[in-house]
C-alpha positions in Angstrom: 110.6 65.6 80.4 113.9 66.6 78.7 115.2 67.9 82.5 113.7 65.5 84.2 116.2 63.0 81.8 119.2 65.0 82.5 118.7 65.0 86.5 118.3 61.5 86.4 121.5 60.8 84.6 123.4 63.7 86.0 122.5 61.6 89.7 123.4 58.6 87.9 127.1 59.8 87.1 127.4 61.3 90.5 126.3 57.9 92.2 129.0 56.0 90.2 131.5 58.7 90.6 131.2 58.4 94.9 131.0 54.8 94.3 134.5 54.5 92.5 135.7 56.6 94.8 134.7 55.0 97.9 135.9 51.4 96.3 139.3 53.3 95.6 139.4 54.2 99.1 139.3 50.5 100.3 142.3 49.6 98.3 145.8 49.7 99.7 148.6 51.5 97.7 151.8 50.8 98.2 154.0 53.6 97.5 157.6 53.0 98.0 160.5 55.3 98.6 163.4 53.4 96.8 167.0 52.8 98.4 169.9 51.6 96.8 173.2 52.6 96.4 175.7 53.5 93.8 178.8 53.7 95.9 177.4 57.3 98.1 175.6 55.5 100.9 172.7 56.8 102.3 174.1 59.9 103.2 173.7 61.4 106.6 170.0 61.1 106.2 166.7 60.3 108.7 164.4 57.9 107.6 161.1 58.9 108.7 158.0 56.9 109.9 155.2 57.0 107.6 157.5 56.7 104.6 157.5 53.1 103.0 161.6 52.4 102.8 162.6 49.6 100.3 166.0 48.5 100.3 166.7 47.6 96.7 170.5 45.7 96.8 173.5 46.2 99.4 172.6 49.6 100.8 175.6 50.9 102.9 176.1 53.8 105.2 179.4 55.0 104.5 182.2 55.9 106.9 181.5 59.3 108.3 177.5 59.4 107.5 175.0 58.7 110.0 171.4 56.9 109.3 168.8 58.0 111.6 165.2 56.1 111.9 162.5 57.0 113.2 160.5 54.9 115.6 157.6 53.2 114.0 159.5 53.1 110.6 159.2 50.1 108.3 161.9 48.9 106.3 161.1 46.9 103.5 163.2 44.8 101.0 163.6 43.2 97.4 163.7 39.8 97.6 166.6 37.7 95.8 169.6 35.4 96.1 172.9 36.2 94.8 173.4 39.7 93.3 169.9 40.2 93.3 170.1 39.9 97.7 169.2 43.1 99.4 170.2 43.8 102.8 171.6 47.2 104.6 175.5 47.5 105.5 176.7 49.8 108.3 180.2 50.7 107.5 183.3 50.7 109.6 183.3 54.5 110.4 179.4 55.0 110.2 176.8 55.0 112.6 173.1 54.1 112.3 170.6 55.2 115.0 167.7 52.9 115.1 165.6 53.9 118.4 161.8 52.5 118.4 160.1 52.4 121.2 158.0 49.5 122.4 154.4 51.4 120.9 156.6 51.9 117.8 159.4 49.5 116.8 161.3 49.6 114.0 160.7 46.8 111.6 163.3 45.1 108.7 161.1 42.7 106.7 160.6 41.5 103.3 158.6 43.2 100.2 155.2 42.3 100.4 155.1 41.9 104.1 151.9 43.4 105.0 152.2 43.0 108.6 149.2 41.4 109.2 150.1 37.7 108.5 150.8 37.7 104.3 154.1 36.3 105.3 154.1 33.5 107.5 155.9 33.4 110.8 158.9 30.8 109.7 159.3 32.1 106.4 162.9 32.3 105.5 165.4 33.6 103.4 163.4 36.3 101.5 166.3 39.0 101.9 169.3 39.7 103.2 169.8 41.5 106.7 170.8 44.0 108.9 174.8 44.5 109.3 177.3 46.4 111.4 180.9 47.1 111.5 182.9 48.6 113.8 186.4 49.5 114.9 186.9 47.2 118.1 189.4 44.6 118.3 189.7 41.1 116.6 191.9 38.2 117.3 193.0 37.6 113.5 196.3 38.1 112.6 196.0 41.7 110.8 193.2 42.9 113.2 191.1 42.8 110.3 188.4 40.6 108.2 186.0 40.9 105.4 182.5 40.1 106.6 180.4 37.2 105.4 177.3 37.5 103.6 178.1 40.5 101.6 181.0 40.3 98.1 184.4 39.6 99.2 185.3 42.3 96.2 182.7 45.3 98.1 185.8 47.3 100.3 183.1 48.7 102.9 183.1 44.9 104.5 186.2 45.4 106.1 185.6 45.7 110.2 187.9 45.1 113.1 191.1 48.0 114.5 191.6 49.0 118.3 189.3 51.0 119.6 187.1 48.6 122.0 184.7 51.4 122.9 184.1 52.3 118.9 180.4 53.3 119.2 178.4 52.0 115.5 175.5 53.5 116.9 171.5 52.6 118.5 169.5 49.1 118.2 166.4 49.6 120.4 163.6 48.1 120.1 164.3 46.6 116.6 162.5 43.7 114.5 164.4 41.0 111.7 162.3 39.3 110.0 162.3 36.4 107.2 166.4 37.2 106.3 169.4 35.3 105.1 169.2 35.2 101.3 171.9 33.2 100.0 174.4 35.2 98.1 176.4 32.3 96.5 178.5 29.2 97.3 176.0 28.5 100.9 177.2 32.3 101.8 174.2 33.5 103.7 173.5 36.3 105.6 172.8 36.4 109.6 169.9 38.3 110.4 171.8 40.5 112.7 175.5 40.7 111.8 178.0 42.1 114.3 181.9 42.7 112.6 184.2 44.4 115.1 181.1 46.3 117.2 182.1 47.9 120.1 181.6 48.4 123.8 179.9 52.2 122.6 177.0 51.0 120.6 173.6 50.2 122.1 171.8 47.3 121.5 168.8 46.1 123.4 165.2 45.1 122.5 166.6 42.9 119.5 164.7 40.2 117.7 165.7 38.2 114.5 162.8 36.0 113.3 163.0 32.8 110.9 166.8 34.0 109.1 167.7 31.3 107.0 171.2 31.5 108.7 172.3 32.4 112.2 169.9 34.6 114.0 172.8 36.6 115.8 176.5 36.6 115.2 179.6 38.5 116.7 183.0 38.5 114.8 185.3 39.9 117.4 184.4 42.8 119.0 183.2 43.7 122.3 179.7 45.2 122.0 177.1 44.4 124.9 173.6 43.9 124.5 170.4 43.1 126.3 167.1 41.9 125.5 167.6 39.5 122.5 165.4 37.3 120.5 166.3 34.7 118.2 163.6 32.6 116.8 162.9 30.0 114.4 166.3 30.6 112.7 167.9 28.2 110.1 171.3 27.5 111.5 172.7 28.9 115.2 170.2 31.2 117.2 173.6 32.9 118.5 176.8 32.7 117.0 180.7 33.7 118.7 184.5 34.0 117.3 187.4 35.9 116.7 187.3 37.5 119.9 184.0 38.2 120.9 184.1 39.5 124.5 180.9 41.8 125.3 178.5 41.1 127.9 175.2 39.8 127.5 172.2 40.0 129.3 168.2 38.6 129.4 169.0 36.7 125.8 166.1 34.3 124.6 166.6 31.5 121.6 163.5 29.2 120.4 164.4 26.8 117.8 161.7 25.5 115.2 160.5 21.5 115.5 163.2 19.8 113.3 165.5 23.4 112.6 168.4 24.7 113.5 171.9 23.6 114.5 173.5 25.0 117.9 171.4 27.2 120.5 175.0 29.3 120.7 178.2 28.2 119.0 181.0 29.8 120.9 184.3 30.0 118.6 187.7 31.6 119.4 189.7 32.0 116.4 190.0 31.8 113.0 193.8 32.5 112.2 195.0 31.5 114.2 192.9 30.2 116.3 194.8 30.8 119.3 194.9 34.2 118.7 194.3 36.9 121.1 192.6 38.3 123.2 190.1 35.1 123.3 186.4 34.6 122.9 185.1 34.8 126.7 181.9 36.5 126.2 180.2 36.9 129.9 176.2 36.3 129.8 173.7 36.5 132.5 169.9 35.6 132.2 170.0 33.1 128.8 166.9 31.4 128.2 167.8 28.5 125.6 164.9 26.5 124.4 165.9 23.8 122.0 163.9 21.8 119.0 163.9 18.2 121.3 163.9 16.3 117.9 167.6 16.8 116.1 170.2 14.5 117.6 172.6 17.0 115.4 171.6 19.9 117.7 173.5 21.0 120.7 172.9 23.3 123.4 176.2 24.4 122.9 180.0 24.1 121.2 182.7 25.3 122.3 185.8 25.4 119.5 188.6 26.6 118.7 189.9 27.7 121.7 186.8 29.5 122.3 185.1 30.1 125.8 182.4 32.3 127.5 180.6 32.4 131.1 176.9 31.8 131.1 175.3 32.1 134.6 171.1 32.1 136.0 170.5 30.8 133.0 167.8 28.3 131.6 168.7 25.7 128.8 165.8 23.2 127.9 164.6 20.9 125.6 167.7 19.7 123.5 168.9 16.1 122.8 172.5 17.3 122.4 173.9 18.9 125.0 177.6 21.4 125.5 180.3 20.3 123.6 183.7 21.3 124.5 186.3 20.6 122.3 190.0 18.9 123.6 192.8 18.4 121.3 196.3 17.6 122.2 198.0 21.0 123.4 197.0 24.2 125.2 195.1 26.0 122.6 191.4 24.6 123.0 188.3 25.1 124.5 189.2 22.5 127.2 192.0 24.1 128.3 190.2 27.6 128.5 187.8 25.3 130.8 190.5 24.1 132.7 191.8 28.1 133.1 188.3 29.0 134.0 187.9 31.3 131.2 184.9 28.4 130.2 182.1 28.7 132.9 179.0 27.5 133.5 177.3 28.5 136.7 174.0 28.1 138.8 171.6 27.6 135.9 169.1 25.1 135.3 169.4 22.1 132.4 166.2 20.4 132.0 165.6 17.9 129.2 169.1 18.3 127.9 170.7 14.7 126.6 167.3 13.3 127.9 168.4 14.3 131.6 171.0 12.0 131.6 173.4 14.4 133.9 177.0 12.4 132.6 175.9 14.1 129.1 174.9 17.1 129.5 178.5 19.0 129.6 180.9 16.0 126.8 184.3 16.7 125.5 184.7 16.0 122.0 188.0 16.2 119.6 187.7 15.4 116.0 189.3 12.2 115.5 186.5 10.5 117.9 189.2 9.4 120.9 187.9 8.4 123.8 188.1 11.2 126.3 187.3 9.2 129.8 189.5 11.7 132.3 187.9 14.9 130.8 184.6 13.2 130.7 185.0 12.7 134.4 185.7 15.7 135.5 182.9 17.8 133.3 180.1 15.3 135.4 182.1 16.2 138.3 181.9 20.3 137.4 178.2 20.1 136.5 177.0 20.3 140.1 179.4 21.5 141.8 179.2 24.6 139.9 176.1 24.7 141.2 174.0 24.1 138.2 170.8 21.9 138.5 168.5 19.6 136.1 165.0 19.9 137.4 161.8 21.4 135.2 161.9 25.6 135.3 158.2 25.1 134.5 158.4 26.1 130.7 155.8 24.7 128.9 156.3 24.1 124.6 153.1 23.1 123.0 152.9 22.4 118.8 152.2 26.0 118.4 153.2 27.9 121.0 156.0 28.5 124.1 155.8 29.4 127.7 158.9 31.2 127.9 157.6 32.5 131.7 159.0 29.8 134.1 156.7 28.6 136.2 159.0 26.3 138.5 161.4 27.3 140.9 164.1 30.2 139.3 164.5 32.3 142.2 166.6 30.3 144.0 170.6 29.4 144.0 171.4 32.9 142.1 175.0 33.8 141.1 175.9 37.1 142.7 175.9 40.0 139.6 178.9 42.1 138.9 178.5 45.7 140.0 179.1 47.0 136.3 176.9 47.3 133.6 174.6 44.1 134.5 171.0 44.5 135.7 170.5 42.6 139.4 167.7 40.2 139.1 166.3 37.9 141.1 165.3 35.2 138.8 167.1 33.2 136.0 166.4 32.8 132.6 165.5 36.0 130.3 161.9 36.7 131.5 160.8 37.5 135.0 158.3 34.9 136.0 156.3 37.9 138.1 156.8 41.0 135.8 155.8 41.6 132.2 157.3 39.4 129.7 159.4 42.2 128.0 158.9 41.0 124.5 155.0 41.8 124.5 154.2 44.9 122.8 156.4 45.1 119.9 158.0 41.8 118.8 156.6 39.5 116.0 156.7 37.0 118.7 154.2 37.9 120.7 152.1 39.4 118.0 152.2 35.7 116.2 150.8 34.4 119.1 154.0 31.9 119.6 154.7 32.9 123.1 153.1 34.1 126.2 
C-alpha cells in the first residue's frame, strides 16, 4: 500500500516536472548582448547572427576599427529622447560591413520589436538611427561639419576632407525601422545618415521605415546607391546639401496619408551657400509617390543654389509640385536650371498640382514676388524635356500601394550613361515584368503595404 503511495506521487512529481518544463519551452527569452560605448567603439569586432545586439546609447565605431555583421543579424535598441537616444555612429576613419542577403537581411529596429507585428508599421521615433561619415568632399567653407542628430560636444561627428572615393564600408540588404528619437531642441535623427560618404562605399538594398525625421539624407559627399526605400517617414523621404553629388539609381519614396514634407529636398550649401562643388546629384529610375492630402507637401525643392538630374522617373500623387527657388543674382537654384546643372527629363508626373501642367515645375523666392518670365519658361521646359503627365498605372488604396506600374513606362526612355548605371527599359524603381526587388526582405512587403 505504502509503494503503491510513493509510485503514485513519484509519477505525480514527474508529470508536473515535464509539464513546467514544456510550459517553459513555450516562453520566449530575450537574452540580450549589450552595446554601448565608453569612448573605445566597438572595436574591430563581427556581430554575429543568432546573437540578440542591443544598442544602449551612441555606439560609435571608431576611426581605424571595422564592424562586421552578419547577414540575418538583428540589431536592437533602447528607446529614449535626449541623452537617453540610442543610435550607432560610424566614424570618419571607420568602416562598417553590413552585407545581408535578401533570405537574411540585416535589421535595426527598436527594443521590443518582435518582428512579427508588436510594433506597428508607422510607429515612429522609438530610437535613434543608423549613421556614417566619411572623408569625401563638402562644400562648406573648412571642408568640414558636425553632424546632426548626435551632441555637437561628441568629436567623432566630424565628417567631410578630400578624398571623394573614401570607402565607409557595405549597406546591402539592410532594414531602418521606427528611428529618429529627438535628442533636443527638434534635433532628430534621419534614419539613414550620410556625412561626407564616398564614391567607395556600397550601398544598395536600403530601406528606412516610419523615422520620425528624414528617411535618407546626404551632407556632401559623393557616395552612390541603389535600391532605396523610404516609407512612411516624418519629414523628407530623401534629403540633399552641401555638395551631394553621387549617383542614384531604382530609388522608391511612399509618404503616409497626412505625413511628411518634401518627397526629395535638394539643397546646395550651407556656408555659403554658393560654395563648391555644387549639389547635382544624378538619379535614374525614382519612383515618388506622394500623401495627395498636404497642400504643404512638394514633390520637390530646390534651394540654395542646389540642383540634381532626375531622369525615367515616376512622381505621383502630390498636391505640391517642384519648387525651384530664384532670387536676385547668380547663386540659386534657378540659375543652376538655367546652366543645366537642374534637370528633369522623360519621366512621368501624374496627379502632381492636380494635373494642372503650368504647376507642376513653379519658381518660388521668399519674399512672394511674382515670378511671371521664369514661370513661363519652366511650363515651357516641362514637355519639351520630354516629360509627360498621364497615369503610370500605380494604384494607392487606404492600406496598401501598387508600386508595379501598370500603364505605359517603357516608352520615351532617356539613353543611360555607360558608367556605373544599370540599362533598363522601364522607368520608375520597379520593373513592371520582373520581380518587385523589395519582396523577400523588406518590412514593406512583409507588412503587406505593397505588391
Amino acid at each position: 500500500m505504502i509503494s503503491n503511495k510513493l509510485n503514485i506521487s513519484i509519477l505525480l512529481i514527474l508529470l508536473m516536472v515535464l509539464s513546467f518544463s514544456c510550459r517553459k519551452s513555450d516562453m520566449v527569452v530575450e537574452i540580450y548582448t549589450s552595446v554601448s560605448d565608453d569612448g573605445s567603439g566597438t572595436g574591430t569586432t563581427t556581430w554575429e547572427k543568432g546573437e540578440e545586439y542591443l544598442l544602449e546609447g551612441f555606439v560609435f565605431v571608431n576611426p581605424g576599427q571595422t564592424l562586421t555583421i552578419e547577414a540575418g543579424t538583428v540589431i536592437r535598441a533602447k528607446t529614449g529622447q535626449g541623452e537617453n537616444a540610442s543610435a550607432l555612429i560610424v566614424s570618419r576613419g571607420a568602416k562598417i560591413i553590413a552585407e545581408g542577403t535578401a533570405d537574411e537581411p540585416i535589421i535595426f529596429t527598436v527594443e521590443g520589436d518582435d518582428l512579427k507585428g508588436s510594433i506597428p508599421v508607422e510607429a515612429r521615433g522609438l530610437w535613434g538611427g543608423l549613421i556614417i561619415l566619411g572623408n569625401a568632399q563638402l562644400n562648406s567653407e573648412f571642408n568640414e561639419s558636425k553632424i546632426e542628430g548626435i551632441p555637437l560636444s561628441e568629436s567623432r561627428g566630424i565628417y567631410g576632407g578630400s578624398v571623394n572615393n573614401d570607402n565607409s564600408g557595405v549597406l546591402k540588404y539592410v532594414s531602418i525601422r521606427h528611428g529618429g528619437t529627438n535628442i533636443g531642441e527638434g534635433n532628430e535623427i534621419n534614419g539613414l545618415t550620410l556625412g561626407g560618404v564616398g564614391s567607395g562605399t556600397t550601398i544598395e538594398y536600403v530601406e528606412v521605415i516610419s523615422n520620425e525625421d528624414d528617411g535618407f539624407e546626404f551632407f556632401g559627399g559623393s557616395v552612390n546607391c541603389k535600391y532605396l526605400a523610404s516609407a512612411f517617414c516624418g519629414d523628407d523621404a530623401f534629403d540633399f546639401d552641401e555638395g551631394y553629388n553621387g549617383k542614384g539609381q531604382f530609388w522608391l519614396a511612399i509618404q503616409a496619408p497626412s505625413l511628411g514634407d518634401n518627397l526629395a529636398e535638394h539643397d546646395g550649401g550651407t556656408d555659403p551657400v554658393y560654395g563648391e562643388p555644387f549639389s547635382i546629384p544624378e538619379i535614374y529610375n525614382a519612383t515618388y509617390i506622394g500623401n495627395g492630402q498636404l497642400t504643404s507637401s512638394n514633390l520637390m525643392v530646390f534651394s540654395d543654389n542646389g540642383a540634381g538630374k532626375y531622369y525615367n522617373s515616376i512622381f505621383t500623387n502630390q498636391l505640391g509640385g517642384t519648387e525651384i527657388e530664384y532670387t536676385n543674382g547668380s547663386n540659386n537654384s534657378y540659375s543652376q536650371f538655367e546652366n543645366e546643372n537642374l534637370i528633369l527629363g522623360n519621366n512621368i508626373f501624374y496627379k502632381i498640382e492636380g494635373n494642372n501642367n503650368s504647376l507642376i515645375l513653379s519658381a518660388y523666392n521668399e519674399a512672394g514676388e511674382p515670378l511671371s518670365a521664369q514661370q513661363i519658361v519652366l511650363q515651357n521646359y516641362l514637355f519639351s524635356a520630354e516629360n509627360e503627365t498621364y497615369n503610370p498605372g500605380i494604384i494607392i488604396t487606404e492600406n496598401n500601394y501598387n508600386i508595379t506600374p501598370t500603364g505605359d513606362v517603357e516608352s520615351n526612355l532617356a539613353l543611360y550613361p555607360e558608367e556605373w548605371f544599370e540599362t533598363v527599359t522601364y522607368k520608375g524603381a520597379v520593373n513592371p515584368n520582373g520581380e518587385n526587388w523589395l519582396f523577400g526582405w523588406s518590412l514593406l512587403s512583409e507588412s503587406g503595404k505593397i505588391n
